[in-house]
C-alpha positions in Angstrom: -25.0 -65.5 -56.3 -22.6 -68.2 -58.0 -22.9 -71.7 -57.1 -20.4 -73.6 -55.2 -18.9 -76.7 -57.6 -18.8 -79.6 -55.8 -15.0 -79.3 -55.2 -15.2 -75.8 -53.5 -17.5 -77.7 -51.1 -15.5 -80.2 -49.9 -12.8 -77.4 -49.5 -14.9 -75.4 -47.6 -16.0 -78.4 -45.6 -12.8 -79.8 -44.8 -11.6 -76.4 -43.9 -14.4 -76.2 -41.1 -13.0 -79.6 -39.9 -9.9 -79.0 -39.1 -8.6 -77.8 -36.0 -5.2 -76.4 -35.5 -3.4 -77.2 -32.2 -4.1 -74.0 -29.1 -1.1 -73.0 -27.8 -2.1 -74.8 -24.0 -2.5 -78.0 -26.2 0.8 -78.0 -27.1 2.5 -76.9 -23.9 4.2 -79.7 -22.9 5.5 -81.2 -26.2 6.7 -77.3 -26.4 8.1 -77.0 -22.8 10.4 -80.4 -23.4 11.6 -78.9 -26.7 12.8 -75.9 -25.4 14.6 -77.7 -22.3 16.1 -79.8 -24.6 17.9 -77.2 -26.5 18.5 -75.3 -23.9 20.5 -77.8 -22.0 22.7 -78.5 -25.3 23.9 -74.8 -25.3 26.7 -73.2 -23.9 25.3 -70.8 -21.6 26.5 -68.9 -18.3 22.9 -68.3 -17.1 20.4 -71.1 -17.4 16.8 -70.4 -18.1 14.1 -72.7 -16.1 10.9 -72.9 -17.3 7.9 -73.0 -14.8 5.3 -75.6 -14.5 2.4 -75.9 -16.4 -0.5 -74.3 -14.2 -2.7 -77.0 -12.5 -6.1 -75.9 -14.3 -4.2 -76.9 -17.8 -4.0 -80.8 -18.4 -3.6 -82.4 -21.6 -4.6 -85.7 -20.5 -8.5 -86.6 -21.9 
């Protein structure tokens, strides 16, 4: 086997470290953004978006 250089390590480790967001993490950062532009356009039939369930909180 090769060895690592030093560099490819820190890659490697950094790469474990991070932590991209879930989509329930995001939910209602995503759920504004969406209302948002929906209520700036021009439509005949609005789309609501439902709550976020109750076993989903992005508080803690």
């Amino acid at each position: 086997m090769e060895t690592q250089t030093r560099w490819m390590s820190k890659m490697i480790a950094e790469a474990e470290k991070a932590a991209p967001a879930m989509p329930w993490e995001r939910g209602l950062r995503r759920q504004a953004m969406i209302s948002r532009r929906l209520e700036r356009e021009e439509r005949h039939v609005k789309v609501t978006l439902p709550a976020m369930p109750a076993g989903i909180s992005l508080a803690g």
